[in-house]
PAROMAR-273520 format. One record per residue: residue in three letters; x, y, z of N, C-alpha, C, O, CB in turn. Coordinates in steps of 0.2 Angstrom, whole numbers, plus 5000, padded with zeros to 4 digits. Glycine has a CB too. Layout:
AlaXYZXYZXYZXYZXYZ ...
***
This chain:
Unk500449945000500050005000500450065000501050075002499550005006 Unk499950124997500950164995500650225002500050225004501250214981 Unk501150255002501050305009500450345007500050365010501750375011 Unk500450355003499850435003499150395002498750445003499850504996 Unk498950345002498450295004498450295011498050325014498450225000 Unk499050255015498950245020498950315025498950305031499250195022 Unk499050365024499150455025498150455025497850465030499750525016 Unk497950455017497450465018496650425022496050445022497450485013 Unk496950375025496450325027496750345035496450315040496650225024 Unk497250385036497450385044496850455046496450455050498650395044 Unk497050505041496750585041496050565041495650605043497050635035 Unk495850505037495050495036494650465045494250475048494950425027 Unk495150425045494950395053494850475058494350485060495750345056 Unk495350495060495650535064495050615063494850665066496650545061 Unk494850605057494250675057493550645057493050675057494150725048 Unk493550565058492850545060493050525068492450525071492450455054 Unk493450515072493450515079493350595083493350615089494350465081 Unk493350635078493450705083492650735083492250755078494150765079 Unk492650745089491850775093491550835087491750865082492150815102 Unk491050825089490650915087490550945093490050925093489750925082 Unk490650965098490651005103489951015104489651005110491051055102 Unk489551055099488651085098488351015098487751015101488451135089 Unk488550945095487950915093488150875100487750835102487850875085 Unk488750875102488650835110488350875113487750845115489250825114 Unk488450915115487950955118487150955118486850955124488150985116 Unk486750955113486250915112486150855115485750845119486250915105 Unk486550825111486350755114486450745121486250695123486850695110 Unk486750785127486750785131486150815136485950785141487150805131 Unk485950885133485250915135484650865134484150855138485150985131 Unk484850835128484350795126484150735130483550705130484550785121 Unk484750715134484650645136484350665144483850635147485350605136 Unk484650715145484250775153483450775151482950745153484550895152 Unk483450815147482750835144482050765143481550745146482950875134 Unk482450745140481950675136481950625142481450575143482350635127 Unk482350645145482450565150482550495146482450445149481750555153 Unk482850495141482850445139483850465135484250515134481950425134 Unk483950375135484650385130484550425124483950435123484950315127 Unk485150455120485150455113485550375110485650355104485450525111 Unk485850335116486350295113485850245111486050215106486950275117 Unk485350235115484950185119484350185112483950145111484850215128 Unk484350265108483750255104483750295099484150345099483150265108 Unk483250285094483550345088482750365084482250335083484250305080 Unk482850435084482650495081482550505074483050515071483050535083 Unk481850505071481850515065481450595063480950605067481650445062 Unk481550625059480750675057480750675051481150685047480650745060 Unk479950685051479850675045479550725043479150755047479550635044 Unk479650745037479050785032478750785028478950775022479050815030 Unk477950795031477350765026477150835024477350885027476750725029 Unk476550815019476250875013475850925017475750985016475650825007 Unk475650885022475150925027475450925036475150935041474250885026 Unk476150925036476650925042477050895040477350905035476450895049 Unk477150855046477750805050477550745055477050725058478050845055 Unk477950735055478250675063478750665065479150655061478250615063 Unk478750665073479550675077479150585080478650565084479750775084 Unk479750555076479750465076480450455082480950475079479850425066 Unk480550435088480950385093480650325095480150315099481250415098 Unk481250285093481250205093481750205099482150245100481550165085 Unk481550145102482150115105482450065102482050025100482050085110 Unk483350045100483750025097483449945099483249915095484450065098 Unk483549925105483349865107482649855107482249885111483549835112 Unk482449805102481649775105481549765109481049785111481349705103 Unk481949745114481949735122481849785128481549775133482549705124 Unk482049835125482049875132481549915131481449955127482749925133 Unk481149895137480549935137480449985143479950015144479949885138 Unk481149975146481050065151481150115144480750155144481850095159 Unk481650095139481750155134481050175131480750235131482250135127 Unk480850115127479950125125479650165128479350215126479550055126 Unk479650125136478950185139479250255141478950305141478450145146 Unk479850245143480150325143480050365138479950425140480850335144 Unk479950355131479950395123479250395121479050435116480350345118 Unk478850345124478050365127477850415130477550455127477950315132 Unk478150425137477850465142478150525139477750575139477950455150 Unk478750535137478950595134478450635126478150685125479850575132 Unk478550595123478150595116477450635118477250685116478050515113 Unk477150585122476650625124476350675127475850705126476650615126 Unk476950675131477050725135476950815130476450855129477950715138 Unk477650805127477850845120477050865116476850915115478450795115 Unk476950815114475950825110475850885115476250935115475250745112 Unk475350885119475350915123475350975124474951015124475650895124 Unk476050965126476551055127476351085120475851125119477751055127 Unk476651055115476851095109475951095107475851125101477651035103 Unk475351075109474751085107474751185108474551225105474251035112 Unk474951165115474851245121475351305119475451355122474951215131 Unk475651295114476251325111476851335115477251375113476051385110 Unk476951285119477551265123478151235123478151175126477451245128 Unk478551255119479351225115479851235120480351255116479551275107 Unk479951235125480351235133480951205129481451225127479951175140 Unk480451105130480851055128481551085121482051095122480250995126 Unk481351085117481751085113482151135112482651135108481351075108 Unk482151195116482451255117482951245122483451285122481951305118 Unk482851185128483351175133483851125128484451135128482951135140 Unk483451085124484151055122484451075116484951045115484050985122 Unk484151125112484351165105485051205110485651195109483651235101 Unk484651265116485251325117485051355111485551375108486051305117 Unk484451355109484251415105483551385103483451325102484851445099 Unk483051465101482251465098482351405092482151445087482051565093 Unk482351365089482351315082481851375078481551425080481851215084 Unk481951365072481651395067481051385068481051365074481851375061 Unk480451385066479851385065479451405072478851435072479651305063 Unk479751395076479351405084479051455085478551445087479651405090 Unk479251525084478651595087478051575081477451575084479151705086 Unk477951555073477451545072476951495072476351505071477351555069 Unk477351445074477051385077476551385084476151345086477651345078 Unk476851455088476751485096476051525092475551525095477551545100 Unk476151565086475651615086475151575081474651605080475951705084 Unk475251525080474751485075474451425078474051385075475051465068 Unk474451415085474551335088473851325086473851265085474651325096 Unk473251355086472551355088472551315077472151265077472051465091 Unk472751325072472851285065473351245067473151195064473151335059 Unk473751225069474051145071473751075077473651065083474751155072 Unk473651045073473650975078474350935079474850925076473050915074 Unk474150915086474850865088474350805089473850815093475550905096 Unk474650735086474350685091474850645089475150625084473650655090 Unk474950625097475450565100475250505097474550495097475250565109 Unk475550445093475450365093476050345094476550365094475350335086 Unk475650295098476250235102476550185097476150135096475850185108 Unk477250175093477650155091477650065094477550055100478150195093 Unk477749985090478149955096478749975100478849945105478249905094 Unk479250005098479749995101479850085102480350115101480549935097 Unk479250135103479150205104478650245105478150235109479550225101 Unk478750305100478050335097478250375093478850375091477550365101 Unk477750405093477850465087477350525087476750515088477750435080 Unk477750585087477250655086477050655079477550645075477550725088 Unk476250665077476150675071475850765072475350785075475550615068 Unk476350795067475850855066475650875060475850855054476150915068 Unk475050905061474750925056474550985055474451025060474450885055 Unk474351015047473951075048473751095042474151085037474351125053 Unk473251135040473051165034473051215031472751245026472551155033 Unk473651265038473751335036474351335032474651295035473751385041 Unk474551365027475251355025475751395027476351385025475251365019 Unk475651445032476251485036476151435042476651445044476051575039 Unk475751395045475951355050476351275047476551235051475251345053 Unk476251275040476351225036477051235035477251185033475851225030 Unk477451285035477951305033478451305039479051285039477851375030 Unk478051335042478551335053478651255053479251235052477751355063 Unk478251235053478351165053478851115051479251075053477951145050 Unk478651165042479351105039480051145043480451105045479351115028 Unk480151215042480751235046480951205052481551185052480751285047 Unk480551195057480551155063480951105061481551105061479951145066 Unk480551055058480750985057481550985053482050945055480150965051 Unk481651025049482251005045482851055050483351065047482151025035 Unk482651075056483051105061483451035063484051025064482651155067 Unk482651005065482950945072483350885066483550825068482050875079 Unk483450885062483650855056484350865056484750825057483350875050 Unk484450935056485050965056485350965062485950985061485151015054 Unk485150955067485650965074485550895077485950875081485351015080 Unk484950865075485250785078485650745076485850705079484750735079 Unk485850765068486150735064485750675060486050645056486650715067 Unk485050665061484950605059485150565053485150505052484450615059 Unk485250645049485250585040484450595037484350565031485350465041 Unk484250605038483350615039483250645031483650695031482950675047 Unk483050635026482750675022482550745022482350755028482350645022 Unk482450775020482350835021481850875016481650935016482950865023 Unk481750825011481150845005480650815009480850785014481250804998 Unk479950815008479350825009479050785006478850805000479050865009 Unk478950705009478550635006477950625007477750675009478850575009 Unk477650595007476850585006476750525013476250505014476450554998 
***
């Protein structure tokens, strides 16, 4: 193998072992916030024609404190974010996420409902206004970008 292959497989290693500082962080507020692992479970969101969904699984079929912890939170979250209360996501952002003041001033045009996952749940939102339709999608493709998911970020059916 000639050196500058094994140079560039050494430099390729060595920039995937080094931290992001902000997304630890997150994942740390987060694991405060949610009560639940991030290691332990994974985070999807989605965007649909008329909203979203903020989808966590637990990684094991088995672990059903993760399940019902991502339950009672999920739920929870419905909820809040019905009443225009984005606490959660703001303690563990360290900052407003995009979409939230019209998401706050439009809450009465969105619906949130909570479904129970097997191995989680999921927030479905929805709505038929298109400035609340829009908060939304920004919201969504925020937690996209700071959780890191990989998540799509076009708008599926």
């Amino acid at each position: 193998m000639k050196k500058t292959t094994v140079l560039f497989f050494a430099l390729t290693f060595a920039c995937a072992q080094q931290s992001d500082p902000h997304h630890d962080a997150v994942n740390q507020h987060g694991d405060h916030v949610m009560g639940f692992s991030h290691e332990k479970t994974t985070h999807h969101f989605r965007l649909y024609a008329d909203g979203g969904a903020i989808e966590v699984t637990a990684n094991d079929p088995n672990d059903a404190d993760s399940r019902d912890q991502i339950r009672v939170h999920l739920s929870h979250i419905a909820g809040m974010f019905a009443a225009g209360n984005f606490e959660a996501p703001m303690l563990i952002h360290s900052q407003v996420p995009p979409g939230v003041p019209m998401l706050q001033k439009l809450k009465k045009k969105v619906t949130y409902r909570f479904e129970p996952l097997d191995r989680g749940g999921r927030v479905v939102i929805a709505t038929k206004n298109v400035d609340a339709l829009r908060a939304i999608h920004e919201f969504l493709r925020f937690q996209i970008s700071d959780h890191q998911t990989g998540d799509p970020t076009a708008i599926s059916e």
